[in-house]
C-alpha positions in Angstrom: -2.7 -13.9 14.7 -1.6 -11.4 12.5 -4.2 -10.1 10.4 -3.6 -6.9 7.8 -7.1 -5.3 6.6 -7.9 -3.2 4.0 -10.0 -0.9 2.5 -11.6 2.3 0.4 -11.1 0.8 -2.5 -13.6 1.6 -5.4 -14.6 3.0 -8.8 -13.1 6.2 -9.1 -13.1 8.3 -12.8 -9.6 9.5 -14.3 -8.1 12.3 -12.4 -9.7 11.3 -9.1 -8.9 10.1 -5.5 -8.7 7.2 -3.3 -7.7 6.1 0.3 -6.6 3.2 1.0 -6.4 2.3 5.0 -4.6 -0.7 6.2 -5.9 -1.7 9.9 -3.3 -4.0 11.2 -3.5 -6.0 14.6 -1.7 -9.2 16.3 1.8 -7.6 15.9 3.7 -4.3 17.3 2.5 -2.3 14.5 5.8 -0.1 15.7 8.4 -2.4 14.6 6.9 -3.0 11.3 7.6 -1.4 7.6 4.4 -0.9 6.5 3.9 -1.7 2.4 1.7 -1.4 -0.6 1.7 -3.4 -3.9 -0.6 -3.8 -6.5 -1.8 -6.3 -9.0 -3.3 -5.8 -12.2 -5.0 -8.6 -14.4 -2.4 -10.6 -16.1 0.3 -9.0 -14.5 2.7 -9.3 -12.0 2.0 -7.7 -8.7 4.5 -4.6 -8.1 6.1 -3.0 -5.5 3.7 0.7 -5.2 5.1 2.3 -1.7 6.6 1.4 1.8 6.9 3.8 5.0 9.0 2.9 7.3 8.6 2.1 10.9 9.2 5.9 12.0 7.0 7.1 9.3 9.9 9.6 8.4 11.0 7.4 5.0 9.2 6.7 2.3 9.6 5.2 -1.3 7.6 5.2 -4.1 7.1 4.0 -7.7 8.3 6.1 -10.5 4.9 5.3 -11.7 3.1 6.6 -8.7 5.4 9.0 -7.7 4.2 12.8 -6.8 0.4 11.3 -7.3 0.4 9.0 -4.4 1.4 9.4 -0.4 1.6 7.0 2.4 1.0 7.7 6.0 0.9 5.7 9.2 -0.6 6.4 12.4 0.7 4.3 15.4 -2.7 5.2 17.5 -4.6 3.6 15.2 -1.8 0.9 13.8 -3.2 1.6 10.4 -1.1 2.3 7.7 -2.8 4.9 4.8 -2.6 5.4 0.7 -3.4 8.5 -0.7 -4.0 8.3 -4.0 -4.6 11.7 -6.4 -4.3 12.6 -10.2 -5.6 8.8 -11.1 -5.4 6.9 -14.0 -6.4 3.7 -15.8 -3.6 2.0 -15.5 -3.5 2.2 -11.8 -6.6 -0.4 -11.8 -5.3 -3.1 -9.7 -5.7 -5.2 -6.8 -4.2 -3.4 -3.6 -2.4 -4.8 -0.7 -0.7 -3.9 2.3 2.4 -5.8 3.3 4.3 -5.8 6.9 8.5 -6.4 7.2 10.7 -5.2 10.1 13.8 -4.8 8.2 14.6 -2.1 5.5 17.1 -3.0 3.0 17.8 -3.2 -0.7 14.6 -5.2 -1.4 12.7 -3.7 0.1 10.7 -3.1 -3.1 10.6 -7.4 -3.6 7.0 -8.7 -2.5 8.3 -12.4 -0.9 10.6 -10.3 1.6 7.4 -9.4 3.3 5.8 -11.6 6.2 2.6 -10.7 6.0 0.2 -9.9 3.7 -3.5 -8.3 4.0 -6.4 -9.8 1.6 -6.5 -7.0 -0.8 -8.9 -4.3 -2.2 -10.1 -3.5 -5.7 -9.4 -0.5 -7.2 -10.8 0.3 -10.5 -9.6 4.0 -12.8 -12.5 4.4 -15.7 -11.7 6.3 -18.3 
């Protein structure tokens, strides 16, 4: 079966960095837009990033955008966050996502089709 795994998640102070890595197995990892969302306590989980299956487009955030990156290596079928210049308020649960098709919602969280179990990712201040 499908299974999307994550991790490097942590405690990290303001103005620090993270990688995120997203192992994925059971499907062709090349077919697949790879994404990332987040979810904070109390809030709704967001759309962060998404790479397509090329790796040659991205999107991003306006909140995350120029501090975060995301890569994908087909070797390895893992799918990466970068994360740089952090701050509080990007404390959240982290996810990776997999789709095959890119359209205009791409940024909507049910238009994925599978979802890895998340990792916790805490900015202190």
């Amino acid at each position: 079966q499908v299974q999307l795994i994550e991790s490097g998640g942590g405690l990290v102070q303001v103005g620090g960095s993270l990688r995120l890595s997203c192992a994925a197995s059971g499907l062709t990892f090349s077919n697949y837009i790879m994404g990332w969302f987040r979810q904070a306590p109390g809030k709704e989980r967001e759309f962060v990033a998404a790479i397509s299956q090329s790796g040659v487009s991205t999107l991003y955030a306006d909140s995350v955008k120029g501090r975060f990156t995301t890569s994908r290596d087909s070797t390895q079928k893992t799918v990466y966050l970068q994360m740089i210049s952090m701050k509080p308020e990007d404390t959240a649960i982290y996810y990776c996502a997999a789709r095959q098709r890119w359209t205009g919602t791409i940024r909507v969280g049910r238009e994925y089709d599978y979802w890895g179990q998340g990792t916790q990712v805490t900015v202190s201040s």
